[in-house]
C-alpha positions in Angstrom: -28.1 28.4 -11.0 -24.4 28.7 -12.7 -22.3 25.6 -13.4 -18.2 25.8 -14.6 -16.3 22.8 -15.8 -12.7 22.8 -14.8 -10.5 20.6 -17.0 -7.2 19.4 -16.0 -4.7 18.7 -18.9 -3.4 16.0 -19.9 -5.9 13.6 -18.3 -8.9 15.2 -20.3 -10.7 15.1 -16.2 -13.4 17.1 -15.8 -14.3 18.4 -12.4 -17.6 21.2 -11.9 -18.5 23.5 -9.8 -22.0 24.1 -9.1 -23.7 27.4 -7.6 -27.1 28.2 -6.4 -28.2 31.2 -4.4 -24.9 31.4 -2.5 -24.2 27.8 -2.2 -21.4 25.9 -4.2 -20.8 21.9 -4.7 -17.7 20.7 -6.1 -18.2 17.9 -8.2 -14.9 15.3 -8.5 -11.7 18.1 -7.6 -8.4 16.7 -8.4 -5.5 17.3 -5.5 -4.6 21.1 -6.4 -7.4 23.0 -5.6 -7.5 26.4 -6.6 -9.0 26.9 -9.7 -12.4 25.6 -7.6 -11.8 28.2 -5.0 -11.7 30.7 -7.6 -14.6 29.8 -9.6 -16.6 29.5 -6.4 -15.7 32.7 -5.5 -16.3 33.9 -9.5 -19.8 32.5 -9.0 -20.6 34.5 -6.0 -20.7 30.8 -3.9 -19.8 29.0 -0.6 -18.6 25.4 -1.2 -20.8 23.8 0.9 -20.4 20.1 -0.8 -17.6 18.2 -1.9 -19.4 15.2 -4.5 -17.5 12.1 -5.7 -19.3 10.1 -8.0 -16.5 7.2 -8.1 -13.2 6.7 -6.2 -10.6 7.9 -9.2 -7.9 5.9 -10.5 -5.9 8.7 -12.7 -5.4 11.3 -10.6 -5.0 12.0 -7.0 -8.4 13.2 -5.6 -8.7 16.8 -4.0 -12.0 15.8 -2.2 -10.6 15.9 1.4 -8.6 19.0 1.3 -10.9 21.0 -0.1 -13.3 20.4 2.5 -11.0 20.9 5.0 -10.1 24.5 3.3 -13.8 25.3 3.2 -15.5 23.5 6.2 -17.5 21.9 3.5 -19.1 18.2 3.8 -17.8 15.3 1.5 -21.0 13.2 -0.2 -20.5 9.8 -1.9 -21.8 6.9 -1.6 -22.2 3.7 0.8 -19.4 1.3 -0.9 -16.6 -0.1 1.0 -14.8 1.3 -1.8 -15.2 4.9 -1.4 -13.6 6.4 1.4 -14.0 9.1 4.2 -17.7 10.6 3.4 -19.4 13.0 5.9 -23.2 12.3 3.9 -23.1 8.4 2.3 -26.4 8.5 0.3 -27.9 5.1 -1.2 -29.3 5.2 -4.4 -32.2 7.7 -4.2 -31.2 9.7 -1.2 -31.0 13.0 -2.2 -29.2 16.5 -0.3 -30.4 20.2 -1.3 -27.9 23.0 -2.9 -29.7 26.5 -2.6 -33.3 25.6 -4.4 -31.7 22.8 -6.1 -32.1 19.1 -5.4 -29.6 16.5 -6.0 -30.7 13.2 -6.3 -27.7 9.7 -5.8 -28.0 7.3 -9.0 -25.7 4.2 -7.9 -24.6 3.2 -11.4 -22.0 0.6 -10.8 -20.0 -1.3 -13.6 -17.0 1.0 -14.4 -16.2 0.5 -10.5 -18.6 -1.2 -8.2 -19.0 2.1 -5.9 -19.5 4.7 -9.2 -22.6 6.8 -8.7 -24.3 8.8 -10.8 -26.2 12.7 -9.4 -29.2 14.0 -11.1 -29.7 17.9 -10.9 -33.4 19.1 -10.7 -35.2 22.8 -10.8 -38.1 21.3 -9.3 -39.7 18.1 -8.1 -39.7 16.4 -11.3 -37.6 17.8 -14.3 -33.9 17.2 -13.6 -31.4 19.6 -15.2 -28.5 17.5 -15.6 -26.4 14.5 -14.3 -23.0 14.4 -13.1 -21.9 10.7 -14.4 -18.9 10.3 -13.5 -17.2 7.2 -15.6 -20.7 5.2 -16.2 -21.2 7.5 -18.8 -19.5 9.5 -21.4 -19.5 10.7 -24.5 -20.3 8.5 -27.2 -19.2 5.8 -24.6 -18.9 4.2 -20.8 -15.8 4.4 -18.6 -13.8 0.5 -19.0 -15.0 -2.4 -16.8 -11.4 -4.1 -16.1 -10.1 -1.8 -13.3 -12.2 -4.1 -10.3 -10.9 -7.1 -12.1 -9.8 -8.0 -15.4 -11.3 -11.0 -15.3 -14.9 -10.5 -14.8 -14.5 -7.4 -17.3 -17.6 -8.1 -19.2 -19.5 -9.1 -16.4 -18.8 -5.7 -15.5 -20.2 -4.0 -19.2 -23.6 -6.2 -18.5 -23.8 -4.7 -14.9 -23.3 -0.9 -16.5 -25.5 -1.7 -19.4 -28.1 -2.3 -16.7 -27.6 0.8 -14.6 -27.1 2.9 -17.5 -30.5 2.0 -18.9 -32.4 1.9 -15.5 -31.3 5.2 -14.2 -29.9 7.1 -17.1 -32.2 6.0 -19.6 -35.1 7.0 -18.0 -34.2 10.6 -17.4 -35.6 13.2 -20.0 -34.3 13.4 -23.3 -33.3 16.8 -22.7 -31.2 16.0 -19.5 -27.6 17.8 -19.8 -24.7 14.9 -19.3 -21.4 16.3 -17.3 -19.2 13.4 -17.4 -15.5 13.1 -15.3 -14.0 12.9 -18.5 -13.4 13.1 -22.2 -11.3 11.9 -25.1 -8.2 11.2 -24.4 -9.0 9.8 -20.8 -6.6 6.3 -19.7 -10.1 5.5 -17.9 -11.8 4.6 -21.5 -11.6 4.7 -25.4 -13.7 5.6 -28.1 -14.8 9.0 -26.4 -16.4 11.3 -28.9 -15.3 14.5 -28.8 -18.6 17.1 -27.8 -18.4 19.9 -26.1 -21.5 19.0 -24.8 -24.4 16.0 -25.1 -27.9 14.9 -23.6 -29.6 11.7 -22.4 -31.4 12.1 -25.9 -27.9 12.6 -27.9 -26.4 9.3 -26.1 -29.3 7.3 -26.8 -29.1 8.0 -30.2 -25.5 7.6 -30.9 -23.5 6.0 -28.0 -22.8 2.4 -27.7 -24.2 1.4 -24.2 -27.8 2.8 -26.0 -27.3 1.8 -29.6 -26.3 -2.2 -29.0 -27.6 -4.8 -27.0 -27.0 -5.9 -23.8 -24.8 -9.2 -24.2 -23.0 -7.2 -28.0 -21.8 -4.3 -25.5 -20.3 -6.5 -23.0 -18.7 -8.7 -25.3 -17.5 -5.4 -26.9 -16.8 -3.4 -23.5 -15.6 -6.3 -21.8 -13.5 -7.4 -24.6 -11.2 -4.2 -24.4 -7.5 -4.5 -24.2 -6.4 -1.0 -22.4 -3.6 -0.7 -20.5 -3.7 -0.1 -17.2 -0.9 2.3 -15.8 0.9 0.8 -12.8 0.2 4.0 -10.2 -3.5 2.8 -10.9 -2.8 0.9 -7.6 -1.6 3.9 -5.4 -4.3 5.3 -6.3 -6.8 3.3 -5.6 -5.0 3.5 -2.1 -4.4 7.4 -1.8 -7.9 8.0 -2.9 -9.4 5.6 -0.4 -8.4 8.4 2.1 -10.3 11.1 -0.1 -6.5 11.8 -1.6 -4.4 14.3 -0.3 -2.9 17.9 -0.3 -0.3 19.3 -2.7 2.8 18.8 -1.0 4.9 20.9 -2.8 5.5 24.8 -2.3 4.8 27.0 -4.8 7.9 28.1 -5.5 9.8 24.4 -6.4 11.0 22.5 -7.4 14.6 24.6 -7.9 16.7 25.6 -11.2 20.0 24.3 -11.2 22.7 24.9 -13.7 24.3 22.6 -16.0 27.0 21.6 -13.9 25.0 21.0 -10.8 22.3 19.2 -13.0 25.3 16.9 -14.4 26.2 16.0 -10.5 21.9 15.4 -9.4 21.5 13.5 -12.7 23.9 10.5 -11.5 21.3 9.2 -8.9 18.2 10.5 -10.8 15.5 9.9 -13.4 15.7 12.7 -15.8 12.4 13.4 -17.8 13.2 15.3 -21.2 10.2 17.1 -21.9 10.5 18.8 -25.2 8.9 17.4 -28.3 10.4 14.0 -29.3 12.1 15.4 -32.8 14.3 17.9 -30.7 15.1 14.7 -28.4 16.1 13.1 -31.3 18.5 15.6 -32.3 19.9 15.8 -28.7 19.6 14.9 -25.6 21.4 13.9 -22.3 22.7 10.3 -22.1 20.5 8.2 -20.1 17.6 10.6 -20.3 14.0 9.9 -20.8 12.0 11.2 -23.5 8.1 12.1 -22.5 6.4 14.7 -23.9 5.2 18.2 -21.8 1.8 17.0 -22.4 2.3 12.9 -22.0 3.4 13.6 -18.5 0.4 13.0 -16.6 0.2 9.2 -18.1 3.6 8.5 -18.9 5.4 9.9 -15.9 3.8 7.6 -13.7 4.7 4.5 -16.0 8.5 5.4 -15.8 8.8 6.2 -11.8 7.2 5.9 -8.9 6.1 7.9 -6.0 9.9 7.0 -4.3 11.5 8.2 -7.7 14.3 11.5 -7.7 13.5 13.1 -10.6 15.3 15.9 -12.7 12.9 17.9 -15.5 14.5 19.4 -18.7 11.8 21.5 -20.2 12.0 23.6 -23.4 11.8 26.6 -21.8 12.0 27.5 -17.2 8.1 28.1 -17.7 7.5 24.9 -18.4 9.0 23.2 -15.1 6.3 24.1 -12.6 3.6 22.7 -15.5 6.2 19.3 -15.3 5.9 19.3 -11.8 2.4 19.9 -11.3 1.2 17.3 -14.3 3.2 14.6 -11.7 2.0 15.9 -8.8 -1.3 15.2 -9.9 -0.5 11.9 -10.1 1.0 11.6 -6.6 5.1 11.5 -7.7 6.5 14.9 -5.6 9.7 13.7 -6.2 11.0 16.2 -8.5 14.3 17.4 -7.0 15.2 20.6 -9.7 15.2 21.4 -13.0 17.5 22.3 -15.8 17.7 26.4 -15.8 17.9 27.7 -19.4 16.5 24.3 -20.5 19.0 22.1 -23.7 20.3 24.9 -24.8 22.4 25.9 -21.6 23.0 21.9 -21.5 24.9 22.0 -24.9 26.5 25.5 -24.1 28.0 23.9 -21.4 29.9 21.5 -23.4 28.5 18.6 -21.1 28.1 15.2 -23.0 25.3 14.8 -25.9 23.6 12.0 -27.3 21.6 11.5 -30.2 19.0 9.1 -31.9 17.6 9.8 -35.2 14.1 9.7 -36.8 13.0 8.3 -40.5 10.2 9.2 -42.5 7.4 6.9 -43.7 8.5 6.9 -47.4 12.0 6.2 -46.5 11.0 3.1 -44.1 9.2 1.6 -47.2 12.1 1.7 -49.2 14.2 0.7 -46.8 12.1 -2.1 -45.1 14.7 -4.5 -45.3 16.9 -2.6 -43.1 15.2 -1.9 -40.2 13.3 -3.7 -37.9 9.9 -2.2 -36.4 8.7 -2.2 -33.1 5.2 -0.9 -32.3 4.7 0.9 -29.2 0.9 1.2 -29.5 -1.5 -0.4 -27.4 -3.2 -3.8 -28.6 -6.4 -2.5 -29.9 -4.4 -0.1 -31.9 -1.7 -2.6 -33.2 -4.8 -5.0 -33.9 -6.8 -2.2 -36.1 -3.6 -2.6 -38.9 0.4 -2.3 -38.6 3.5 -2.6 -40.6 4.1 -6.1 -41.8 6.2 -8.0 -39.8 6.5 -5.5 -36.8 7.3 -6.4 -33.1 4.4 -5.2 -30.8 4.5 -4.3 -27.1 2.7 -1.3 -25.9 5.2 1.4 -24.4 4.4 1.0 -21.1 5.0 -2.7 -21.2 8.4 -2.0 -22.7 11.1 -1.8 -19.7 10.1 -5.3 -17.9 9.7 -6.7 -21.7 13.5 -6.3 -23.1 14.4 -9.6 -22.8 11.6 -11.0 -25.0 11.6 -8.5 -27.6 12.7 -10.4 -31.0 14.7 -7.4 -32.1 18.8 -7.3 -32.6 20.1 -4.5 -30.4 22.6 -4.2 -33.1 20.5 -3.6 -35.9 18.4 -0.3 -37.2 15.0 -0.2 -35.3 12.3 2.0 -36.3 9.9 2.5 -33.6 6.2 3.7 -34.1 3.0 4.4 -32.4 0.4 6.7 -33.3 2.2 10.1 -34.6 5.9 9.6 -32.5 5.4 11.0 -29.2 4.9 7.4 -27.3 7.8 6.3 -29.9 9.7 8.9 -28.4 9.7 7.5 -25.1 10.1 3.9 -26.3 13.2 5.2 -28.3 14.5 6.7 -24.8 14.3 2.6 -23.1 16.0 1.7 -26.0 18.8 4.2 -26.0 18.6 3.0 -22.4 18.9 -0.5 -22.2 22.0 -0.3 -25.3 20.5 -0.5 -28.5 22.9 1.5 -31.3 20.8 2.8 -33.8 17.0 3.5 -33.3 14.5 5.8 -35.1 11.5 7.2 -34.4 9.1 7.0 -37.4 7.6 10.9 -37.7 4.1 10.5 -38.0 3.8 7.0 -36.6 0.9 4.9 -38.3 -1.3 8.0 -39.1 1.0 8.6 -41.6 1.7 5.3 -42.8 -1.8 5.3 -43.5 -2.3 8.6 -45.2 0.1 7.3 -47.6 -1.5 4.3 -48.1 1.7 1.8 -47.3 1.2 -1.6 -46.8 -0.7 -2.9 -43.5 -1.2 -6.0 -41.7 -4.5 -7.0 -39.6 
C-alpha cells in the first residue's frame, strides 16, 4: 500500500492518491489533473476509482475528467447533492482497492451529502480515513454553506457524526483531511503535518467540548462566504469540468497592446502589495500571486476579461492556473516583461502609499482606519475607532462606509496583503490618499498599541 497527498496552493486542498497492488483511487482531484496521473504512474498504479467525500465549494472538482482520462469509476454517495456517481454507496457500503477495503462513513454537517472513507488492511483494523470537511485538524469544516441560518443546527448534526463514526475508529487511525490551514471552508485549522483519531480526540474542538458548547461555537462563526461559492456548487453538481485552457496561454502582450486590452478589462496586479503601492497601473487591482485563488473570484466572475501583471512572465501561467481552478478562464494576456516594461514604456503610473504602525499612532488624528478583516478577526481587537467591513464585502459597501474620500485612510487587515486589495477599490472608486498599514494588526499588536474589543 502507498498513499501521496497532492496539495494545491493557495487553497491549502488536499487531494490523495491511493495505490495497492496495481490499483490506484483518487481521493477529491481538483479540475487540472496531472499531478494525479503522475503520481499514479510514480506508484506503479491504474486509477481505477475516482472518491468524493463532499461536493466542493472552493475549487472546481476534477472528478469527471479524470475518469474519463482513465476509464475509471466515480464513488460518492446517495445525496441529491452529489452529482454524476458510477458506485453511490450508503453509509456502510464498502468497494475493494487491490487487498484493501474501503468502507463509506456518511458524516453530514459541513454539507448534508459529506462522507467520510475508512481504509482497512484487514477485516477489522482500518488504516486511515479520508474525511473530507467533517474533520480536520484541530477542527471541523463550517456548517453555514447549506444555510446560514440553521448553522448550528448544522455543528449539532457533525458533532453527532463525528463521534458515531469517527470516534469509534482506533486511536491509532491516520486522518487525511480535504484540507488545511488556511482553507475559506473553515478556521481555526492547526497546522500538523499529520494527526490520528487519538490526536483529535485529545486536542480538537468537536472531541474536547460538548455537544450544544461546539454548536453554539461552530454555529456561531462569522466567515465569509466567497460569491463563486454558488457556481460552484453548480459546476460541481456535474462532477466539475476540464481545463479549458491550452497550455500554452494565455498570451504576452506588450505595453502598448496591454494599454489598448486594459480599456475593457479587469487587470489583476499580482506583485506583493508594497511594490503596488509604489506603482501601479491606474484602475488596476491589487491581489497578491498567492491570494488569487480566493480573491480572484471575489473581484470577477466567470464572464470577466482579465489582464495579469505578474512580477516576473513565470508567474502568468501560475495566475492563470490559481483562477482556473476556480472556474474564471477568462484571462485574455498578460503583461510581457511584467512593471518594469510598463514604466519603461512611459505609459501612465499611479501610486498609493503605505504607513507604518508607529507612524499611525502618532498620527491617529489624521487618518481614518478602515479594517478589511473578517468579523471574527475585527471582533478579537482593532484600532480604536476603525471602520470595519471585510474586503470582500467592500465594492457593493462604498456607499455606507463612514469614511471621507477626501481625507487620509489607512487600511489594515492582518499583515497588508487583503489591505492591498482594499486599497486598490479605493483607488478605484476615487478616494485621494490611502495607505496601506505594513504589518496590519500583527504588528499593531507586537508593539503593543492600543486595541479595542
Amino acid at each position: 500500500m502507498k498513499l501521496e497527498r497532492i496539495e494545491t496552493p493557495g487553497i491549502a486542498h488536499y487531494a490523495y492518491v491511493l495505490a495497492d497492488r496495481g490499483e490506484a483511487a483518487v481521493i477529491d482531484p481538483r479540475r487540472d489533473v496531472d499531478d494525479y496521473l503522475a503520481a499514479a504512474r510514480r506508484l506503479g498504479a491504474r486509477i481505477r476509482w475516482v472518491v468524493e467525500t463532499h461536493r466542493q465549494e472552493d475549487f472546481v472538482m476534477g472528478a469527471a475528467h479524470l475518469a474519463q482520462l482513465t476509464g475509471a469509476r466515480v464513488v460518492n454517495g446517495t445525496g441529491d447533492t452529489f452529482g454524476h456517481g458510477d458506485l453511490r454507496l450508503r453509509d456502510g457500503d464498502t468497494f475493494p482497492l487491490g487487498g484493501l477495503t474501503i468502507r463509506a462513513l456518511h458524516t453530514p454537517g459541513h454539507t448534508p451529502e459529506s462522507a467520510s472513507y475508512a481504509v482497512y488492511t484487514d477485516a477489522s483494523q482500518p488504516w486511515c480515513v479520508f474525511t473530507g470537511d467533517a474533520l480536520f485538524f484541530g477542527t471541523t469544516g463550517r456548517t453555514d454553506l447549506a444555510d446560514p441560518a440553521r448553522a448550528a443546527e448544522n455543528a449539532a448534526r457533525l458533532y453527532d457524526a463525528v463521534h458515531e463514526k469517527l470516534g469509534s475508529l482506533p486511536d491509532g487511525t491516520l486522518v487525511f483531511p480535504a484540507h488545511g490551514a488556511g482553507s475559506v471552508c473553515g478556521s481555526g485549522m492547526a497546522e500538523r503535518p499529520f494527526s490520528t483519531i487519538g490526536d483529535e480526540k485529545r486536542y480538537n474542538e468537536v472531541f474536547t467540548l460538548g455537544r450544544d458548547a461546539f454548536a453554539r461555537r461552530k454555529g456561531g462563526e462569522r466567515l465569509p462566504r466567497p460569491p463563486y461559492f454558488r457556481r460552484m456548487e453548480q459546476v460541481n453538481l456535474q462532477g466539475g469540468m476540464p481545463p479549458a485552457r491550452p497550455p500554452d496561454a494565455p498570451p504576452l502582450l506588450d505595453a502598448d497592446r496591454f494599454a489598448e486590452a486594459s480599456a475593457g478589462s479587469t487587470v489583476y496586479d499580482t506583485r506583493e502589495p508594497e511594490a503596488f503601492a509604489g506603482g501601479h497601473l491606474p484602475g488596476s487591482l491589487s491581489i497578491w500571486l498567492g491570494g488569487l485563488p480566493v480573491f480572484g473570484g471575489w473581484m470577477a466572475d466567470e464572464h470577466t476579461p482579465i489582464l495579469l501583471l505578474t512580477d516576473r512572465d513565470g508567474d502568468v501561467d501560475v495566475a492563470a492556473q490559481h483562477l482556473a481552478r476556480i472556474g474564471i478562464d477568462g484571462v485574455q494576456g498578460a503583461l510581457a516583461g511584467g512593471f518594469g516594461a510598463w514604466r519603461k514604456s512611459g505609459q501612465p503610473i499611479e501610486a498609493s502609499g503605505v504607513i507604518t504602525p508607529r507612524l499611525l499612532a502618532e498620527q491617529r488624528a489624521t487618518f481614518q482606519v478602515l479594517d478589511v478583516r473578517d468579523d471574527d478577526e475585527f471582533g478579537s481587537g482593532h484600532i480604536p475607532g476603525a471602520e470595519h467591513v471585510y474586503v470582500g464585502y467592500l465594492r457593493d459597501r462604498l456607499n455606507g462606509l463612514r469614511i471621507d474620500p477626501q481625507r487620509p485612510v489607512a487600511v489594515t487587515c492582518g499583515v497588508g496583503h487583503r489591505a492591498g486589495i482594499a486599497v486598490s477599490v479605493l483607488l478605484r472608486a476615487g478616494f485621494t490618499d490611502v495607505r496601506n498599514l505594513l504589518g496590519g494588526m500583527t504588528a499593531w499588536k507586537n508593539l503593543g498599541l492600543p486595541l479595542e474589543r
